[in-house]
Phi, psi and omega in degrees: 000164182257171175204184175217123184289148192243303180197177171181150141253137191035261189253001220228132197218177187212138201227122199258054235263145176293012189226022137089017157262176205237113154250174192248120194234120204243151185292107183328103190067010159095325194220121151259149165310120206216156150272356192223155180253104165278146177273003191222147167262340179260192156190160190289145199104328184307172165238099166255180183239103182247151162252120229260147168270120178313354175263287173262099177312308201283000174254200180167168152236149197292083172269350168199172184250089217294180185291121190288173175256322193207155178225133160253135199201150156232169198276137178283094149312327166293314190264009152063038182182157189285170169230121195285134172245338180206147158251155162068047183286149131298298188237173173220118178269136175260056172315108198240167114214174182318338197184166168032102333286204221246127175327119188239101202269333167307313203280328167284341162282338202260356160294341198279302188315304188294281184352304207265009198245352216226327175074044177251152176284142162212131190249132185280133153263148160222107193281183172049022189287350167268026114325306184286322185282354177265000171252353156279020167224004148251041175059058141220054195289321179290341175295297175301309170333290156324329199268333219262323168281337154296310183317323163308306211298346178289302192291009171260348168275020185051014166264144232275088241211092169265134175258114163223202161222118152305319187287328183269338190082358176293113168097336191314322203252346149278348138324293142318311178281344195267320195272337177315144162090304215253158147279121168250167166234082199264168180239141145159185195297176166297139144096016159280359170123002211300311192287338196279305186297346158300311192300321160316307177307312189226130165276347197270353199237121219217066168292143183264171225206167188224125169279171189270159191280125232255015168274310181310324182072019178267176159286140198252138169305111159264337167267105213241002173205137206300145140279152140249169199210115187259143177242123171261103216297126167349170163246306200293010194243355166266355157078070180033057176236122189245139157097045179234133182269177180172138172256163176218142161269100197256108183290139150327144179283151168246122197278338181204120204261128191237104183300136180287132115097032177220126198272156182287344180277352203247339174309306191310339211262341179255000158283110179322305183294322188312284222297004162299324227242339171301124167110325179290350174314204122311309185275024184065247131327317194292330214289151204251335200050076180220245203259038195279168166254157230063355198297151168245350166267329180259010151284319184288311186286332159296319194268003174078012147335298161239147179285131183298003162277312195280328184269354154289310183283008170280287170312322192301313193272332168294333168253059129262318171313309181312309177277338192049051180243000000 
């Protein structure tokens, strides 16, 4: 029969069976059959085919993996390979916030990147926004500013950039409205809030949630491993119409997020706004875009095509690929 994975560590994974039981199932000789060596062979979201154990109804093995639509990964620096965090996405929500912990504008281009090399829809969140606003009345009006003009520049590049707050309830329900029907996944560091925003979303669901480190201002992993999770979505956020659903894959928060299967030459081709101007330089394909003369990209950044924010984070993440740092 076939299933769907709900989480797993090492060989041991939980499954979700078409015959509407849930076992705990481990992979049949250990190894699928891949073209590629994962630092995980599964991930929540997958579709596999188990052969259920004739002894023990609740156990089984995993014997394949049915055809993905799509997988988001990033490269596992420690296992020196990639590692799948969700499959089959509708959307990859990209969880951010103003503070605590601190706006990290890098770790959502380069997720932007992966997204756009993987061919997920990924939509920005930025949780905790009755932060940002307290900081235009504590004298950190240019901090808010910066933060408040990155957010633009993703939503004038048509990617879709919700400011919202768990605590407050400001945007949940345009939030809400967007993941019904669908599967999402979200990503970003520890301690944005991943978990507070489920638990608003399904009240049934009482995820633990963490606080930040409070010399570091990060977040401690309360989620240590991906979920996925059906959720029955508030009635209050439905103008009280009950029984509407939404999955969510809720990811270990990540502190350094790295691209999978993208050459450092190859970045610019996963900045949207880059890809009018590529091939177009003088020197062409060859062109590095740093000080070449002629560059047509570094035409776009004069002329304000491109933002001198975004092509500064372009260079940062194309030489840590170059370099491997």
């Amino acid at each position: 029969m076939e299933g769907l994975i709900i989480a797993g560590t090492n060989n041991t994974f939980t499954v979700e069976c078409d015959d509407e039981l849930t076992r705990n199932c481990t992979i049949k000789g250990k190894v699928l059959k891949s073209d590629k060596q994962f630092y995980n062979p599964l991930a929540p979201g997958d579709r596999v085919t188990v052969e259920p154990d004739p002894i023990n109804e609740h156990k089984g093995q995993v014997l394949g993996v049915l055809e993905r639509k799509n997988t988001f990964l990033r490269w596992n620096v420690k296992g020196r390979c990639p590692q799948l965090l969700a499959c089959n996405l509708d959307y990859l929500i990209l969880v951010c916030t103003p503070d605590e912990p601190p706006f990290r504008p890098r770790f959502i281009d380069r997720a932007l990147a992966q997204a756009e090399h993987q061919g997920i829809t990924p939509i920005i969140v930025c949780n905790k926004w009755d932060l940002a606003e307290e900081m235009q009345t504590d004298g950190r009006e240019e901090e808010f500013d910066a933060i408040d003009r990155r957010l633009t520049i993703w939503s004038d590049l048509d990617y879709r950039v919700l400011r919202i707050s768990a605590k407050t309830g400001e945007g949940m329900t345009e939030f809400a409205q967007l993941l019904e029907n669908h599967l999402s996944a979200f990503v970003g560091q520890s301690g944005v809030g991943k978990s507070s925003l489920i638990n608003v979303m399904d009240n049934s669901c009482v995820l633990k949630t963490g606080s930040l480190s409070k010399k570091y201002g990060k977040g401690s992993h309360t989620t240590t491993k991906g979920t996925l999770i059906h959720l029955t979505l508030n009635e209050t956020l439905f103008e009280g119409v009950r029984g509407l659903k939404a999955d969510i894959i809720d990811t270990p928060g990540i502190r350094r997020f790295v691209l999978d299967d993208v050459e450092a030459d190859d970045v610019a081709m996963y900045f949207k706004e880059f890809e009018p101007f590529i091939g177009k330089c003088k020197f062409g394909l060859g062109c590095k875009h740093h000080t070449e003369p002629g560059c047509a990209v570094l035409e776009a950044v004069q002329n304000g095509s491109i933002t001198q924010e975004r092509y500064d984070s372009w260079v940062r993440i194309s030489e840590e690929i170059r370099t491997g740092s």
